[in-house]
C-alpha positions, 0 to 999 in steps of 0.5 A: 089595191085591195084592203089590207094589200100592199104596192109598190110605188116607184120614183125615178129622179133625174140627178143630172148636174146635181151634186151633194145632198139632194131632197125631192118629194112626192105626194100620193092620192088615195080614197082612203077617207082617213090618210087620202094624201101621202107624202113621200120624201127622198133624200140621196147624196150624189157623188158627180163624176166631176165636182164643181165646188163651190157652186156651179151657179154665179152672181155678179151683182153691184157696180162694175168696177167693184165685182171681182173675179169669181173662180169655180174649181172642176175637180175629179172624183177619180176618174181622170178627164180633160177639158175639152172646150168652153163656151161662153153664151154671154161673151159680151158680158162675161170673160172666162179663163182656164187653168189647168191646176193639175192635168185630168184631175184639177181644171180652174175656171176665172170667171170675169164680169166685163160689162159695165151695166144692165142686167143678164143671164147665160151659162158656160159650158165646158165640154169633157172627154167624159161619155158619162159626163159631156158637159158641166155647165155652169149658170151666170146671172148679172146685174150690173148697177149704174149710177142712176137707175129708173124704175119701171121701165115701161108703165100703163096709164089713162082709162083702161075700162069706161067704167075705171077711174083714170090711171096714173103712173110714177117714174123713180129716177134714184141715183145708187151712189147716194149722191146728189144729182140733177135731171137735166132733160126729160123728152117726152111727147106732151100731146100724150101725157104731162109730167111733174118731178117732185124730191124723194123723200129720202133725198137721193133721188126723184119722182116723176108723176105721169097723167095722161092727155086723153084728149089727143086719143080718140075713144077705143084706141091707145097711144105710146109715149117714150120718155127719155131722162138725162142727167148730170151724173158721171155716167152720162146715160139716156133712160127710156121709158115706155108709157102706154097711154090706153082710152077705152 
């Protein structure tokens, strides 16, 4: 572009399943020594074929029995259409119904949370009779608490380099209710690493200090050691963790 000349920059944004107010930005380089950076911003207000109100993203998050149903209302802008089918990728986790509220305009989704722990992520997908809009798909996260949780879930302990000092890990066993509880059993293969249990000190809950055994694991090489914790909570569960013993 010559001095004092003028361009055109184009920007083309993908406003698929967006809806409402929707912001993006752009940043231009130059050589102009006095402005070498110029943002642009772009604001635009989508009007969908189909509205999906309130949100067509859903969190399901605490312990099972308190999550209740969450509804998403598939509404019309005045094009009439159908629902033609819905999927489901996390069927064993979610259960999904729908209501016709008022035919080609109104459709109803009941979204249910059936699992009752652990974490996912899915979607639905309602498939339309719209060329223009095939699908609405509607993004579904989960995480669902137990009674007690542990965390990490896997850990890195021992001599990762020669010149390291000696690695250690910690296991928090917590119980979420905020109610006392017991570890009744930890296995664990005691050739790989040893384990002390100490209170938190909050009180609801524990630590577990884990040191590796180097001594069983020849220079250069590492070993997997699994734990399992059990307790004497109601939901009588088994929790692994993954402890990866290294000797470098």
């Amino acid at each position: 572009m010559p001095p004092g000349g003028e361009g055109t920059i184009t920007l083309q944004v993908n406003l698929h399943n967006y809806q409402g107010t929707v912001h993006k930005s752009a940043t231009v380089y130059s050589n102009d020594p006095q402005r070498p950076q110029l943002n642009l911003d772009v604001k635009a207000l989508v009007r969908s074929l189909i509205e999906v109100k309130p949100t067509n993203v859903l969190l399901f998050r605490g312990f099972a029995e308190q999550l209740k149903p969450q509804v998403v209302d598939l509404i019309s802008n005045g094009v009439p259409f159908r629902i033609l089918k819905t999927d489901n990728s996390v069927p064993q986790q979610i259960a999904v119904e729908l209501e016709t509220v008022e035919e080609g305009k109104h459709y109803r989704l009941r979204v249910t949370n059936i699992a009752t722990s652990g974490n996912y992520s899915g979607h639905i997908v309602c498939r339309t009779d719209l060329p223009k809009r095939p699908e609405l798909r509607i993004a579904l996260t989960g995480v669902i608490e137990t009674d007690v949780s542990v965390s990490p879930l896997a850990l890195l302990i021992g001599r990762t380099a020669s010149e390291q000092p000696l690695r250690t890990g910690e296991i928090v066993v917590r119980n979420n209710r905020k109610t006392g509880f017991r570890i009744s059993k930890l296995s664990y293969d005691d050739q790989l690493i040893t384990l002390s249990q100490e209170p938190l000190p909050e009180g609801d809950g524990y630590v577990l200090k884990v040191n590796p055994r180097l001594e069983s694991i020849p220079k250069g090489e590492h070993r997997v050691a699994t734990v399992t914790i059990e307790t004497d909570s109601k939901s009588g569960t088994k929790d692994q963790v993954r402890v990866n013993v290294v000797n470098n």
